[in-house]
C-alpha positions in Angstrom: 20.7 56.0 -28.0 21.4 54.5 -24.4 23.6 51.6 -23.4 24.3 49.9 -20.2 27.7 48.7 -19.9 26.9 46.7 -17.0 26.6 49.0 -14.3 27.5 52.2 -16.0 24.8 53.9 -18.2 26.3 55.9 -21.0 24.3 58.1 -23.9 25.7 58.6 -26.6 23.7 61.3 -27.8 24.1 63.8 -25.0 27.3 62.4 -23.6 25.6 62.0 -19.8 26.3 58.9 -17.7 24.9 57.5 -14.4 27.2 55.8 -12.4 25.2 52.8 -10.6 28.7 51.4 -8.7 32.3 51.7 -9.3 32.8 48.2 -10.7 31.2 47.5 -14.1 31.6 45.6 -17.3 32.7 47.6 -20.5 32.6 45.5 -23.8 31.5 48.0 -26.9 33.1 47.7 -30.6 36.2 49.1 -31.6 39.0 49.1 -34.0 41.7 49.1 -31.3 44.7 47.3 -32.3 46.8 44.7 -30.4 44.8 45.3 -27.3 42.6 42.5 -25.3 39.9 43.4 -23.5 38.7 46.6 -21.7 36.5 45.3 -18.6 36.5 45.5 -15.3 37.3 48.1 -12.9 38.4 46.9 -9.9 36.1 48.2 -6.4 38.8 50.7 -5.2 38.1 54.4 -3.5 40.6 55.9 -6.3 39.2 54.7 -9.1 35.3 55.2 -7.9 36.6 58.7 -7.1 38.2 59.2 -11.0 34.7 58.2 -12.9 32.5 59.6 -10.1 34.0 63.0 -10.6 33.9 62.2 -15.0 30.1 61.4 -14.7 29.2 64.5 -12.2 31.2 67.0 -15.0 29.8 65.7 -18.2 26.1 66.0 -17.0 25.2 67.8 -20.0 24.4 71.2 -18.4 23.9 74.1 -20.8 26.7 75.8 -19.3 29.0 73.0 -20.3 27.7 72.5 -23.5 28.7 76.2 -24.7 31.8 75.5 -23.0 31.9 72.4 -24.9 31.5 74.8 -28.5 33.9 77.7 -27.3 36.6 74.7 -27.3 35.7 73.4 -30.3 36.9 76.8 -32.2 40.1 76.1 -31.2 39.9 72.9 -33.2 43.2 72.4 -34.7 44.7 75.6 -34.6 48.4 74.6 -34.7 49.9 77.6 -33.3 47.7 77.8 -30.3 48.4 73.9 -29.4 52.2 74.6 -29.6 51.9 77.5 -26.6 49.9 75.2 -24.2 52.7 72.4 -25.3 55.4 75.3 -24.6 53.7 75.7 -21.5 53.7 72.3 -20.3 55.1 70.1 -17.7 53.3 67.5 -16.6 52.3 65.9 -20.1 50.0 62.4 -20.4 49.6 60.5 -23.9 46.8 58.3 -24.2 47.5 56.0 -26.7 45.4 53.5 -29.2 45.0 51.5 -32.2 45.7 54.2 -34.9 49.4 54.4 -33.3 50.0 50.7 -34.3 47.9 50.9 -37.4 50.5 53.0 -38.9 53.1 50.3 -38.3 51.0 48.2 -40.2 49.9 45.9 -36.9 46.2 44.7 -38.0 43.0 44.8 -35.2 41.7 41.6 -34.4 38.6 43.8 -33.1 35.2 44.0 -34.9 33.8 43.3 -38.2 36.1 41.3 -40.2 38.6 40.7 -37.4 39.0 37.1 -37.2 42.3 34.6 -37.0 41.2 31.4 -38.8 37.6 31.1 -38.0 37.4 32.8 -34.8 36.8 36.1 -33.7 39.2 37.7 -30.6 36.2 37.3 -28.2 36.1 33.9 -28.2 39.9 33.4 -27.9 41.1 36.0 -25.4 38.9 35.0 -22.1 40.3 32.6 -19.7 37.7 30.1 -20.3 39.2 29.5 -24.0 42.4 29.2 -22.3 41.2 26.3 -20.3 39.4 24.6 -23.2 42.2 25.0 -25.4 45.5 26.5 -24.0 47.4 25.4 -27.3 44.4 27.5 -29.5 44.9 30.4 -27.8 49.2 30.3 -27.7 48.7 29.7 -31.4 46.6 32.9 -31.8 48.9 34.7 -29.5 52.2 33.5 -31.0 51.2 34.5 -34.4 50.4 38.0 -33.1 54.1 38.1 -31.5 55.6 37.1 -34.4 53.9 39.7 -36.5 54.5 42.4 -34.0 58.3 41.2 -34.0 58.4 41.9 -37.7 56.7 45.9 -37.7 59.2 48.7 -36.5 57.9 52.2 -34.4 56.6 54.2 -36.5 57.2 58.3 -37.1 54.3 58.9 -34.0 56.1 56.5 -31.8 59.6 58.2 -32.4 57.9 61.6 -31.6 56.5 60.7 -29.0 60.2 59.2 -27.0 61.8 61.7 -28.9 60.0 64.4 -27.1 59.8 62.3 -23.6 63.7 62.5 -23.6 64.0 65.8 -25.0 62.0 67.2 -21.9 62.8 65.2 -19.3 66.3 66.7 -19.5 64.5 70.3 -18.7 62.9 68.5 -16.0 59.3 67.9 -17.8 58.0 64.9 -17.7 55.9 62.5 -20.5 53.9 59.6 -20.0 52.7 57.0 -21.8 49.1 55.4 -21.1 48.4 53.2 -23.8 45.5 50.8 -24.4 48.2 49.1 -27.4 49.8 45.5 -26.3 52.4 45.6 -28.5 55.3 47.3 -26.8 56.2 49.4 -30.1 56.3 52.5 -27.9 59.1 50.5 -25.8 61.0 49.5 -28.7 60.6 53.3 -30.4 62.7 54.5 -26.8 59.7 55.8 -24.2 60.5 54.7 -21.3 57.5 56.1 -18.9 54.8 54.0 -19.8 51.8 52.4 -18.4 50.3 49.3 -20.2 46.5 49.2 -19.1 46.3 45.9 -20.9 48.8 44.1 -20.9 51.7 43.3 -23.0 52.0 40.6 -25.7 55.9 39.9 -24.6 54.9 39.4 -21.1 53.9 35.8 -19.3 51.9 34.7 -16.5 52.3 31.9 -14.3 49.4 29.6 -13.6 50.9 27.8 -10.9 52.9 30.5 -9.5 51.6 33.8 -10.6 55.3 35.0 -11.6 54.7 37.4 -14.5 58.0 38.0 -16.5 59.2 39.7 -20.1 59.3 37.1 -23.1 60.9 38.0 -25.8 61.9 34.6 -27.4 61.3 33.7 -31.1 59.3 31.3 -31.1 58.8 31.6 -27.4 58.6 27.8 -27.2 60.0 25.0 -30.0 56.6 23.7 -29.9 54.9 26.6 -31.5 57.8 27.2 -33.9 56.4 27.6 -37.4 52.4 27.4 -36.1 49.6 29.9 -35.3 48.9 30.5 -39.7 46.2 32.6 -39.7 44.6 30.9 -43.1 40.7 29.8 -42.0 42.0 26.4 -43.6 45.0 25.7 -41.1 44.0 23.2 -38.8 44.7 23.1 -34.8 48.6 22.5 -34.1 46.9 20.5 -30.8 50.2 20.7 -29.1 50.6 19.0 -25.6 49.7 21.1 -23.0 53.0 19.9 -21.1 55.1 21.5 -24.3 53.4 24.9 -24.6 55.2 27.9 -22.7 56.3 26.7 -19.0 57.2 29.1 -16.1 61.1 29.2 -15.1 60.9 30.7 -12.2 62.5 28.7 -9.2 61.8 25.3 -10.8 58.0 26.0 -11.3 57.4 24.4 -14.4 53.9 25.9 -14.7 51.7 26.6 -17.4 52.3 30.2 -18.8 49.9 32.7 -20.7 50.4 35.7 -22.1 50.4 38.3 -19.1 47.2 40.6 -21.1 43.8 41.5 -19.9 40.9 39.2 -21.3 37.6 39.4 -21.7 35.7 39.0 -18.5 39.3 39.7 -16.6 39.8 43.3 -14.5 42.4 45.9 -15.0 45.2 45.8 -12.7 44.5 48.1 -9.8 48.1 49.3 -9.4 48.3 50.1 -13.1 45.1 52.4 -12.6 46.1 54.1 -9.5 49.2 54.9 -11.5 47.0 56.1 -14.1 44.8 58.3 -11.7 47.8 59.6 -10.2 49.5 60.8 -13.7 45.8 62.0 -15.0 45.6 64.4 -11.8 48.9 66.0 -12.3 49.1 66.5 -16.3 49.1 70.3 -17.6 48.1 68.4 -21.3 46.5 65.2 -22.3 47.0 64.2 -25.9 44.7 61.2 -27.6 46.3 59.9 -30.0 45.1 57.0 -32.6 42.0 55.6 -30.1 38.5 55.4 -30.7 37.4 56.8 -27.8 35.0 54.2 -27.2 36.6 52.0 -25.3 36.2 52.0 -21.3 37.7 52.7 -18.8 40.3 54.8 -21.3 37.5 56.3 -23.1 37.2 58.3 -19.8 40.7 59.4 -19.3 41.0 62.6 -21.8 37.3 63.9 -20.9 38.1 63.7 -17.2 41.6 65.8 -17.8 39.1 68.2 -20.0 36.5 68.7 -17.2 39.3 70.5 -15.3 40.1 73.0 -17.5 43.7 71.3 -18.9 44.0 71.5 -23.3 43.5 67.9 -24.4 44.8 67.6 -27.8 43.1 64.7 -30.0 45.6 63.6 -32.7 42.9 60.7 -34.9 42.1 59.7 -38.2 38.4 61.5 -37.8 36.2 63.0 -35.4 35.3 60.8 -32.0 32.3 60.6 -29.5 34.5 62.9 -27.7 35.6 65.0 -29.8 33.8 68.1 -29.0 34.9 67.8 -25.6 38.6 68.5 -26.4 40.2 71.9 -27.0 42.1 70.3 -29.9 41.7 68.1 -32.7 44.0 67.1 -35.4 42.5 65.0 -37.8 45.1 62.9 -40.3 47.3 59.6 -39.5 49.1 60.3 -36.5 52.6 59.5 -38.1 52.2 63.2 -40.1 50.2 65.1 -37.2 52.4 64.3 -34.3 55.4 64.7 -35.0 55.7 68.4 -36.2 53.3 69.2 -32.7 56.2 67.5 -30.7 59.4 68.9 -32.0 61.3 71.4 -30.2 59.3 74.7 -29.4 61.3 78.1 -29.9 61.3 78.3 -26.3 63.0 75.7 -25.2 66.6 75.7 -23.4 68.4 72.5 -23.4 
């Protein structure tokens, strides 16, 4: 089965891609909590570099392929993950919905995913936001709220847990999540790269200022509305008493600082990303789908090289079988016990 993501053609049955250009759209289903819209990626030499190289290793040779099944033995053998993690220095999470799930932070992705009658799609794109700025704050504000009200959950603490732990042996971990909902923040990482966004950042219309937001509710005017119910009616708040910018006297019309539908990734973010993905000694996946691009991309690339990725999901994923490790099981149980202190370890 073949499908062109713009102007990247991926199979899924052989896992081969052909890379027409570096910029292309990427919209494909997934459960992939809190997060707003996978895209574009910007026309940059770095980042054409990162999927060129991805495409040219996962060509589907034969030799790759038994590569591919000698890996797959390994397949979550505890003992043998903890002496690549001993090993370790440079260490990249990727990071997804299944992380959130387990805080009990829904998906508004996919079959069933809907807030009142509408589906994410047709609320996180700019043009909804220009039809209906106080629609769209409602959606968003209900979705801060909620996330205000779930805690970090065992994976998140194992995961800051272990970034402070070995930063003070002078090891460093990194965060790349695809989640909007700062719950790695709040659980105490502190190297982190949000490719989409957050839901407790703003934008500036008029000024382009982007700033953290924490307020609850982040404007009186939304205090008390964005009820999911199918039967709650529009708020149809002002637009001149939604969110406004405060920086220097601006006054302009805010949004939430995420990446839309139809939007591209920030370039800075995925030159960080790029940077972080060439230096890692392991990659661990943990809670995504694997479906969703550009992440979907990250782990395999890391793989081609020769470094242990280490998939930590509820089941098997299209990329699975490229990984060295898989742990199957909600991340909460499998994480932490791969994270804690390894007998080797001086601190």
């Amino acid at each position: 089965m073949s499908q062109d993501y713009g102007n990247l053609q991926w199979s899924g049955h052989d896992h081969s891609c052909r890379l027409k250009s570096v910029r292309f759209t990427a919209v494909v289903g997934a459960n992939n909590a809190c997060c707003d819209i996978i895209t574009m990626i910007p026309r940059q030499l770095n980042t054409g570099r990162l999927i060129a190289r991805w495409c040219s290793r996962t060509s589907g040779n034969s030799g790759h392929r038994k590569d591919v099944v000698d890996m797959a033995r390994n397949a979550s053998d505890v003992s043998e993950f903890r002496k690549a993690f001993s090993k370790a220095k440079h260490i990249a999470v990727l990071t997804g919905a299944g992380v959130s799930a387990e805080s009990d932070v829904p998906t508004f992705r996919g079959a069933g995913g809907y807030w009142r009658k509408w589906q994410a799609q047709e609320l996180a794109t700019p043009e909804a936001f220009s039809r209906n700025p106080s629609r769209v704050w409602e959606f968003y504000h209900y979705r801060r709220e909620l996330v205000l009200s779930r805690s970090p959950n065992a994976a998140h603490r194992a995961i800051a847990e272990c970034e402070a732990r070995l930063s003070r042996q002078g090891r460093s971990v990194v965060v790349i999540t695809q989640n909007i909902d700062e719950l790695h923040r709040r659980a105490g990482s502190q190297n982190i790269l949000e490719i989409h966004g957050s839901l407790f950042k703003t934008r500036c219309m008029s000024c382009g200022n982007v700033a953290a937001n924490h307020k609850s509710p982040i404007c009186s005017a939304l205090g008390g509305k964005g009820a999911p119910d199918p039967n709650t009616s529009d708020a149809m708040i002002p637009v001149e008493d939604l969110p406004r910018c405060e920086n220097g006297g601006c006054n302009g019309l805010l949004r939430p600082h995420v990446v839309w539908f139809g939007e591209t990734l920030d370039s800075n973010i995925l030159t960080q990303v790029e940077k972080e993905l060439e230096i890692c000694d392991l990659c661990l996946v943990v809670g995504t789908s694997s479906v969703v691009y550009p992440a979907a991309m990250f782990a395999p690339q890391v793989a081609s090289r020769g470094v242990p990725v280490a998939e930590f999901n509820m089941e098997a994923t299209p990329a699975t079988n490229r990984f060295m490790f898989h742990f199957p099981g909600p991340c909460g149980t499998t994480l932490p016990p791969a994270l804690h202190r390894h007998e080797s370890e001086v601190i």
